[in-house]
ZAPA-334151 format. One record per residue (C-alpha): x, y, z; residue in three letters. Coordinates in steps of 0.1 Angstrom, whole numbers, padded with zeros to 4 digits, always signed. Each point is the difference from the previous one (the first is absolute). Example, Ala and Ser with C-alpha at 12.3 -4.5 7.8 and 13.67 -1.06 7.14 Angstrom:
% residues 2
+0123-0045+0078ALA
+0014+0034-0007SER
//
This chain:
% residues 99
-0302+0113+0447UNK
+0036-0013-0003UNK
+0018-0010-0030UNK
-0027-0015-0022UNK
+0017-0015-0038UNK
-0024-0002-0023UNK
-0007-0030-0026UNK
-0010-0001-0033UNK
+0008-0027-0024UNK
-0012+0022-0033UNK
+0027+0026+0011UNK
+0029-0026+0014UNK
+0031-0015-0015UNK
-0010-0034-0006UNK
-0015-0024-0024UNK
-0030-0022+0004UNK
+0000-0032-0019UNK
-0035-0020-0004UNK
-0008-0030-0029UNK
+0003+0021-0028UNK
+0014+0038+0007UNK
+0027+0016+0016UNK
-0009+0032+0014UNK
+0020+0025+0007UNK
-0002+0028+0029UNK
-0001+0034-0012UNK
+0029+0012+0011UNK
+0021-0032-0019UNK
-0025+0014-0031UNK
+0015+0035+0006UNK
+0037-0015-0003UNK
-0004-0019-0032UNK
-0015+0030-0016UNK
-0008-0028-0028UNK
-0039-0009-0017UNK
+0017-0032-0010UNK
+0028-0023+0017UNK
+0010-0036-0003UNK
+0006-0029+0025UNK
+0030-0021+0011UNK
+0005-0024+0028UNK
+0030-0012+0016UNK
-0006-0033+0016UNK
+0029+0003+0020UNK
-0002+0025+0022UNK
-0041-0001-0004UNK
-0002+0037-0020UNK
-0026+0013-0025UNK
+0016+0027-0017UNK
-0022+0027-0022UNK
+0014+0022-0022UNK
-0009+0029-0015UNK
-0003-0001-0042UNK
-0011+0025-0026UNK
-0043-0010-0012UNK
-0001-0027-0018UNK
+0031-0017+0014UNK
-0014-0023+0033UNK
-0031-0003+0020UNK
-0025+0034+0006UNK
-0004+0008+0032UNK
-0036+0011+0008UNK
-0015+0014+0030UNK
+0034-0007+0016UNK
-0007-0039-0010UNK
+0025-0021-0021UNK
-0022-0033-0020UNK
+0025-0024+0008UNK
-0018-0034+0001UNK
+0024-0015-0024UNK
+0033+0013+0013UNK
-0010-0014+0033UNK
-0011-0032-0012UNK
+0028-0003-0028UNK
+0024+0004+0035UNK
-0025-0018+0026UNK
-0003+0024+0023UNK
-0030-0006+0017UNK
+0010+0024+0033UNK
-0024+0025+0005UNK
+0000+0033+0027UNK
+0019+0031+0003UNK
+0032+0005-0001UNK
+0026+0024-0003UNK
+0016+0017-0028UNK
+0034+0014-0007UNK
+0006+0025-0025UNK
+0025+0000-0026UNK
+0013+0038-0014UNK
+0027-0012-0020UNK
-0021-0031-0019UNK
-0036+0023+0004UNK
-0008-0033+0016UNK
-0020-0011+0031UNK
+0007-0036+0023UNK
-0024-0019+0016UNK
+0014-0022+0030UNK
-0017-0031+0000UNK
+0014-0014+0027UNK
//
């Protein structure tokens, strides 16, 4: 059969953005080893940045989904899609390219 790569989005390195949630592949779930994260944008270089906090501390993330209506409004990001993410060891932090 060849060299057939398989695609999932649930099990892939990326983020999906919609309206109201950023969603978060399984594997960027799996890196921020985090119920709970908060959100930061650099308008710059077009980068959502989600960081990993202790409960209680940022946004919970549930069923790999981040509510973040307001952050994306409050910044006016009105993209939506998939895109990838860059993890962060250092910072327990994952980047979302925007551009």
């Amino acid at each position: 059969m060849g060299n057939i790569e398989w695609y999932s989005p649930r099990n892939s390195f990326n983020a999906m953005i919609s309206k109201n949630h950023i969603t978060l592949g399984e594997l960027a779930v799996e890196k921020l080893n985090s119920e709970y994260a908060i959100l930061g944008y650099d308008k710059e270089k077009g980068v959502i940045a989600i960081k990993a906090v202790n409960k209680g501390e940022g946004f919970k993330i549930t069923k790999r989904k981040i509510n973040a209506k307001n952050f994306l409004n409050h910044f006016e990001i009105d993209i939506k899609g998939t895109y990838p993410v860059e993890y962060d060891e250092k910072n327990r932090a994952l980047y979302v390219n925007l551009d």
